[in-house]
C-alpha positions in Angstrom: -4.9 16.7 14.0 -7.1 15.3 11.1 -3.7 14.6 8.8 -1.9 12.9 11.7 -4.9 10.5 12.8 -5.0 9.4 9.1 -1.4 8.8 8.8 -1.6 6.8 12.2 -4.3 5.2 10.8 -2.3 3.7 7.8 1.0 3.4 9.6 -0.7 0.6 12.0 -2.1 -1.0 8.8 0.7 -0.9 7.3 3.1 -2.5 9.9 0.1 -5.1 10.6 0.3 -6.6 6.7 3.6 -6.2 6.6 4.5 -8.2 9.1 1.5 -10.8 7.9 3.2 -10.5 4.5 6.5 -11.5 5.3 5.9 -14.1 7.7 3.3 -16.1 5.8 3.3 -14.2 2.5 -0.6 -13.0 2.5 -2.0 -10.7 4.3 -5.2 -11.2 6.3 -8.7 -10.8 4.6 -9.8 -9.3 8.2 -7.2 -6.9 8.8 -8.0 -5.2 4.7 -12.2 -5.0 6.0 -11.6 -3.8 8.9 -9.3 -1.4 8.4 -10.7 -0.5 5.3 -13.9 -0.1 7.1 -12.2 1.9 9.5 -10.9 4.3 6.9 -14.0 4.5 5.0 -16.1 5.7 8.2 -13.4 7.8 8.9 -13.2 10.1 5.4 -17.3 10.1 5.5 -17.9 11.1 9.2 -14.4 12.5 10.3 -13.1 14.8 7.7 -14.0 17.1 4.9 -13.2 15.2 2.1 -16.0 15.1 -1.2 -17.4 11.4 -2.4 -15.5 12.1 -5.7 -12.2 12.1 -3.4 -12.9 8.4 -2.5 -14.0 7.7 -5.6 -10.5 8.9 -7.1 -8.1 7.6 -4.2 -9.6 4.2 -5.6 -8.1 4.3 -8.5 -4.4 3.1 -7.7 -5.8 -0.2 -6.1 -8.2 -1.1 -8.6 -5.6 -0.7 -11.1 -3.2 -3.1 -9.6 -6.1 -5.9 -8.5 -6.6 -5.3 -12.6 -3.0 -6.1 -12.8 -3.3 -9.1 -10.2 -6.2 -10.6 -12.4 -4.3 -9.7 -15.7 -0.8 -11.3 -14.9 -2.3 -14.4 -12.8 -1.4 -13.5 -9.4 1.7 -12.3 -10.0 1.1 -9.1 -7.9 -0.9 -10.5 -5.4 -4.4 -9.4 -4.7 -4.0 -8.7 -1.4 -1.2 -5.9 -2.4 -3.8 -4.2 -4.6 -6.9 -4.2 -1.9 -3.5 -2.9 0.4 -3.2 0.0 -2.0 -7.2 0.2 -2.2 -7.3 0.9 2.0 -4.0 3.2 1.6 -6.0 5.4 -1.0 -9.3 5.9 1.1 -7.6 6.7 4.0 -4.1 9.2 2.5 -6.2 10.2 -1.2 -4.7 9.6 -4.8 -1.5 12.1 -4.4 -0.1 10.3 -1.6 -1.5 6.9 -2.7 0.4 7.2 -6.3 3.8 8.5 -4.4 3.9 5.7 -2.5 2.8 3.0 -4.8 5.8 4.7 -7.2 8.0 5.1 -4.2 7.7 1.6 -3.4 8.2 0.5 -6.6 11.5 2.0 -7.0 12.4 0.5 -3.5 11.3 -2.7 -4.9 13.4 -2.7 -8.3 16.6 -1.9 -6.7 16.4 -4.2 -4.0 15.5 -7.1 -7.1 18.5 -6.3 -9.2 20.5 -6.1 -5.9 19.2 -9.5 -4.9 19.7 -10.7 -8.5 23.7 -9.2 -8.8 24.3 -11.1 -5.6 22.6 -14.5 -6.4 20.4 -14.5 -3.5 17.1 -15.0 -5.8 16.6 -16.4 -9.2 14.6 -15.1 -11.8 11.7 -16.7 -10.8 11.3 -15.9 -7.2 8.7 -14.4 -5.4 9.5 -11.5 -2.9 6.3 -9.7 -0.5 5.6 -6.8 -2.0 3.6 -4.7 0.9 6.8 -4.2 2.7 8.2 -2.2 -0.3 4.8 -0.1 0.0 5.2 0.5 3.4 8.7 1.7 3.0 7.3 4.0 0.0 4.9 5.3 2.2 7.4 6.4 4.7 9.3 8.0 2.1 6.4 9.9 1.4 5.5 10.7 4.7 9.3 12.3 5.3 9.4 13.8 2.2 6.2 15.9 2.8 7.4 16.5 6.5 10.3 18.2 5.2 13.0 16.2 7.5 
């Protein structure tokens, strides 16, 4: 029960900035706390996981709000504190799949896009929903389906 409460958890999340990201292209600073709040009681009180888990599933999002601050916003920061709630709540295996599932995602739809002259070089695409797609690969890749 533990494993599917987390992985409602994050599917609500997810869905939630989603949406906030493609509509209006950020995603709320109450929805991240409080979900990330959420998640963070949840993994101290409500599972079995160690402090050194946390620790580690931080990792992925503090990398890419490093990457935010590094290339000027071009990854938003509100994708890497996304990635920062993802990996309290799933850990760092399922956290890096679907950070590099999403990725992939991302680039094909980009050079797609970019064959069929819908977006220019310089245009700006939400990245969140590409994570959230990620994440379901994940998820049905793990599930066996």
């Amino acid at each position: 029960m533990g494993a599917e409460l987390e992985w409602l958890i994050i599917s609500i999340f997810m869905a939630i900035c989603t949406i906030m990201d493609i509509r209006k292209k950020e995603i709320p600073a109450v929805a991240i706390v409080l979900s990330g709040l959420l998640a963070l009681c949840y993994m101290i009180f409500g599972s079995e996981k160690q402090w050194m888990d946390i620790l580690y599933s931080l990792i992925p999002g503090m990398f890419l709000l490093m990457l935010s601050y590094c290339t000027r916003e071009s990854i938003g920061y509100g994708d890497g504190l996304v990635v920062l709630v993802m990996g309290i709540c799933m850990g760092i295996g399922i956290c890096m799949a679907a950070v590099m599932a999403g990725l992939i995602i991302s680039a094909v739809c980009v050079v797609a896009l970019l064959v069929f002259g819908k977006v220019g070089g310089k245009s700006r695409l939400p990245f969140v929903p590409f994570l959230s797609a990620g994440l379901g690969v994940v998820y049905i890749v793990q599930k066996g389906f």
